[in-house]
N, C-alpha and C positions, 0 to 999 in steps of 0.2 A: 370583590377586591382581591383577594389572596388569587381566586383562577385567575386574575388579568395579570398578574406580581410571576405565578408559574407558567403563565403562557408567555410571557418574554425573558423568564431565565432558559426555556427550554430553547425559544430561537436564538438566545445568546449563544446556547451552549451549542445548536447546530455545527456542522464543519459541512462547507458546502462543495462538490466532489466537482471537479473541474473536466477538462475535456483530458484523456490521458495525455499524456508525453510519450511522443515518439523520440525510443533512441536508437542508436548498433550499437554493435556486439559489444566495444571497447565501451560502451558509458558507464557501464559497470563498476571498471577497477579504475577509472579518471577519475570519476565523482568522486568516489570516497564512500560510495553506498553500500559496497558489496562488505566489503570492510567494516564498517561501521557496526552493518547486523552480525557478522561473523563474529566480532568482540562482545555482543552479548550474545554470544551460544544460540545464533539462529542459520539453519542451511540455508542458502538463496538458490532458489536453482527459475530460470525459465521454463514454461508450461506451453503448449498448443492449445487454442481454446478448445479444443474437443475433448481435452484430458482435463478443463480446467475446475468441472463439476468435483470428476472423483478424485483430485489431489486436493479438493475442500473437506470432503469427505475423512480423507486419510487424515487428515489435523492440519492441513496447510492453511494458511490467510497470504489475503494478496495484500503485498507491502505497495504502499506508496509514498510519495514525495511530500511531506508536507511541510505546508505554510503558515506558522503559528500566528505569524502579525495577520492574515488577511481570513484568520478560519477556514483554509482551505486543502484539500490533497488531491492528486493528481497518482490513477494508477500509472505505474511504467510499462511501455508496450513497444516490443522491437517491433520494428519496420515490417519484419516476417512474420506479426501478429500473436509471436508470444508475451503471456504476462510475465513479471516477476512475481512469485510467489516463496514465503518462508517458513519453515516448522521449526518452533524447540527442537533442540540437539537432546537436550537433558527429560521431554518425555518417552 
C-alpha cells in the first residue's frame, strides 16, 4: 500500500520535459526571460552544444521555460543551435 501511495506521489511530482523551443537572438529581452534570471542574480549567457558539457561542469544549468499548470519545461534553443544556460553571480 504505502509503495503504490509513493509510486504516484513521485509521478505527480514528475515535470515532463517537452520538445525545446526554437527562438532568435531578440527572444531573449521580449519575453521578459533574460531579465527575469538577471533579477535574481543569475548570468544567462548562450552556449554551443559542444561547450555545453564543460559550461555544466563550471556550475552552469540549463534554464528553461516552464509550465506549472501542465508539469512541463521546454529547454530554449536558438535556431543556431545554441542553449540557454545560467550560473549564480553570487557563487
Amino acid at each position: 500500500m504505502a509503495y503504490s501511495l509513493l509510486k504516484d506521489a513521485v509521478r505527480y511530482l514528475q515535470v515532463e520535459e517537452l520538445t525545446p523551443k526554437l527562438v532568435d537572438r531578440a527572444w531573449l529581452d521580449l519575453s521578459g526571460m533574460g531579465k527575469k534570471y538577471e533579477d535574481k542574480g543569475v548570468e544567462v549567457r548562450w552556449t554551443a552544444p559542444e561547450k555545453l558539457e564543460t559550461r555544466l561542469q563550471l556550475g552552469y544549468e540549463i534554464l528553461y521555460e516552464i509550465d506549472e499548470r501542465r508539469r512541463s519545461r521546454r529547454r530554449i534553443v536558438r535556431r543556431d543551435g545554441l542553449t540557454l544556460v545560467g550560473k549564480s553571480v553570487s557563487e
